[in-house]
C-alpha positions in Angstrom: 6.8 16.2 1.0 7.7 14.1 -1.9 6.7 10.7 -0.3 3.0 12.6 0.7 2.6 13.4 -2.8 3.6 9.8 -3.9 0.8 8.5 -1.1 -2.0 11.1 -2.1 -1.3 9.8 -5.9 -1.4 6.2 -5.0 -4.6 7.0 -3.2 -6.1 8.7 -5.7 -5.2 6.2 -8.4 -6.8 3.4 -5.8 -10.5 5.4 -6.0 -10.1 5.9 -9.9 -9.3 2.2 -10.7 -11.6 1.0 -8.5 -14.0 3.2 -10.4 -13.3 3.6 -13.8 -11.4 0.0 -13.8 -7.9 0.2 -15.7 -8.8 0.7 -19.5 -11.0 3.4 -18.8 -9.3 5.4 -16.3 -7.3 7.8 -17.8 -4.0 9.6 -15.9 -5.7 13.0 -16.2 -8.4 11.6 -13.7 -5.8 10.8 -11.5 -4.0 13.3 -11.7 -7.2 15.1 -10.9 -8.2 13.3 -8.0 -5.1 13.7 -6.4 -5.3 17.2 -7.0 -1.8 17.6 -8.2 0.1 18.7 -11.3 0.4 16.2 -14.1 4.2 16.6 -13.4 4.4 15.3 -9.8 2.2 12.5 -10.8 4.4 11.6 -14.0 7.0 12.6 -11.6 6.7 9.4 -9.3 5.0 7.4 -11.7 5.6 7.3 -15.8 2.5 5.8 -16.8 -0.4 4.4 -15.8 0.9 0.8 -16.0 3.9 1.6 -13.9 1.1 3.2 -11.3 -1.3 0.1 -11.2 2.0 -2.0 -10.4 2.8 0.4 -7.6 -0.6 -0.7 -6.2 -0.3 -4.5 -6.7 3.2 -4.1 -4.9 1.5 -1.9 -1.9 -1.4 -4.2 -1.5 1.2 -7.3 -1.3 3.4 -5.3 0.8 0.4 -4.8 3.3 -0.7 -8.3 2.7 2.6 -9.8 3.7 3.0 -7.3 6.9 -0.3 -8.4 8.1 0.5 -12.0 7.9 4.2 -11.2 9.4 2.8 -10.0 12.5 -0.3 -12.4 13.1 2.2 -15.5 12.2 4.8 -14.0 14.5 2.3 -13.5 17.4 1.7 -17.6 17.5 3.3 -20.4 18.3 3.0 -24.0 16.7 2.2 -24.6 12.2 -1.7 -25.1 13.1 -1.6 -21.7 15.4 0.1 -20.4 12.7 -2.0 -21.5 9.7 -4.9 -20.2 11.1 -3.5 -16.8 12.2 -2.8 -16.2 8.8 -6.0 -17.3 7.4 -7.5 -14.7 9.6 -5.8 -12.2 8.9 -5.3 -12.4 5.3 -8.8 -12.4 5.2 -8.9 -8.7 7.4 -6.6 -7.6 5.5 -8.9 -8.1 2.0 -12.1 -6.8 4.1 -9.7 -3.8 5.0 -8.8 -2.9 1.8 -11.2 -3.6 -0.3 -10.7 -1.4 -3.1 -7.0 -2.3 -3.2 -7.9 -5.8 -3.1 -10.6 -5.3 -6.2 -7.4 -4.0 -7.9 -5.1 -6.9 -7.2 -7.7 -9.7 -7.5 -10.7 -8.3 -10.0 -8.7 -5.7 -12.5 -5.2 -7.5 -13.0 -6.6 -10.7 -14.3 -6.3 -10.2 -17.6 -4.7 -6.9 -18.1 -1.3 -9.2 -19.9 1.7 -11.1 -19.2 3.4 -8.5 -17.0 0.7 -7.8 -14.5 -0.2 -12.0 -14.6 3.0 -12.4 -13.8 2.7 -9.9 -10.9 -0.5 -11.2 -9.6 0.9 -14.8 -9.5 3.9 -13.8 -7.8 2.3 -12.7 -5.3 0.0 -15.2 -4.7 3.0 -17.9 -5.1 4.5 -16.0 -2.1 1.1 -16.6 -0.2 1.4 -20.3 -0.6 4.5 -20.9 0.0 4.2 -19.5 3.5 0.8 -21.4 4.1 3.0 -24.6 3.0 6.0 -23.9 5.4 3.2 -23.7 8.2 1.8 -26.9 7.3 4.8 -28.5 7.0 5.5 -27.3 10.4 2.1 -28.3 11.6 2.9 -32.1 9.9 6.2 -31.8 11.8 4.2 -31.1 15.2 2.0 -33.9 14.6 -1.2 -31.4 14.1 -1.8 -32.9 11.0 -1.2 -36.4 8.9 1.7 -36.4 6.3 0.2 -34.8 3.3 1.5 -32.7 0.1 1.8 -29.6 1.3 2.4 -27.9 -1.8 -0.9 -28.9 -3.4 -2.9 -28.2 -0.6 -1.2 -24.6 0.1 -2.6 -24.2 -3.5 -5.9 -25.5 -2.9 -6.3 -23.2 0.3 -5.2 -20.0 -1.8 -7.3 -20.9 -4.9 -10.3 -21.4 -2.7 -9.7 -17.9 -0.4 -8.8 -16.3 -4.0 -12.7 -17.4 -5.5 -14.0 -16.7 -2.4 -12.6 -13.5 -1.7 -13.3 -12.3 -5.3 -16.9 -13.2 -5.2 -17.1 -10.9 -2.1 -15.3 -7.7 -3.9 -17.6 -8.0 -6.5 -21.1 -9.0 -5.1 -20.8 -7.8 -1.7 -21.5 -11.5 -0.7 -21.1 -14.0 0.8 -20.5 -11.3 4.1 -17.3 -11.5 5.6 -19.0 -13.0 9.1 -19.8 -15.8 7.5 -17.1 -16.3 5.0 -14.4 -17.0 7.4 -15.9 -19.2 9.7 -17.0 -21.6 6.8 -14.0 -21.1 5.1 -12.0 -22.1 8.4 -14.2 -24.9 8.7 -13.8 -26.5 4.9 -9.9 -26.2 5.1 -8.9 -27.4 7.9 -11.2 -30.3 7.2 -9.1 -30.7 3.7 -6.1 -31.1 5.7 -7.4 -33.2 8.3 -7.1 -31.0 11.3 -10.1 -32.1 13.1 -9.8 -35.7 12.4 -6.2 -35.2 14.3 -7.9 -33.6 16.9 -10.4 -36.3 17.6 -8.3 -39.2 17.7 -6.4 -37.0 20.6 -9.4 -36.7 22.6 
């Protein structure tokens, strides 16, 4: 019961932030929209900062999960690499709302939730760099610093991605095949696979 109640708040707190956006909503319209006391909602969370953390750590813990399995179900760093491209990029067109909240509304909220934000996305290139260091390893790719361009890639998915919360645009159809295109290219990938053939 009390983990329902915790979900049907979190919910509920995703649809007013996404509305209202953080300074404006207010706990009584969450508590509201969840259509629970303001005691079960103070309950589980004791303020609305505490709540809009909560959603920052569920979006990354979804993130992350997605990227577990679709890194898990490949075999090689460039496999890899791309598999989580992909779907970190479902998982943002999934979530949309959640993603406006982790990408659009922290960003300047203060130090704590900067500091949450860039975690996360520290997290997210530090696995794109242990994939292309694999992918260096396998001789996909040409030696290069994989830290800097694991920061490139989530800088450039990061702009992109945002631009797509908040316009609607470029689609998702052809973000990602443009966006596949353009970093692999900054890594070489293609030029590797030429000299193969």
């Amino acid at each position: 019961m009390s983990e329902s109640t915790r979900e049907r708040i979190l919910s509920a707190a995703i649809t007013v932030f996404s509305q209202k956006g953080y300074h404006t909503a207010r706990m009584d319209d969450i508590v509201a929209e969840a259509h629970s006391s303001k005691g079960a909602v103070y309950f589980h969370f004791p303020g609305k900062e505490q709540l809009f953390l909560a959603l920052i750590d569920a979006f990354a813990e979804k993130l992350e999960t997605r990227l577990a399995e679709a890194i898990a179900a490949e075999q090689g760093g460039m496999r890899r690499v791309e598999a989580a491209l992909e779907a970190g990029l479902g998982v943002f067109g999934e979530y949309r709302q959640l993603a406006k909240i982790f990408l659009v509304q922290a960003v300047g909220l203060g130090q704590r939730f900067e500091e949450k934000r860039r975690a996360i996305l520290d997290r997210f290139a530090r696995l794109i760099q242990t994939h292309l260091d694999e992918a260096i390893a396998d001789g996909d790719i040409p030696p290069l610093d994989t830290e800097i361009a694991a920061l490139v890639w989530v800088g450039a998915i990061n702009e992109l991605v945002m631009r797509w919360i908040q316009t609607g645009q470029p689609a998702p159809e052809r973000l990602l095949p443009t966006l596949r295109a353009m970093l692999l290219r900054s890594i070489a990938f293609e030029a590797a696979e030429e000299e193969e053939a």
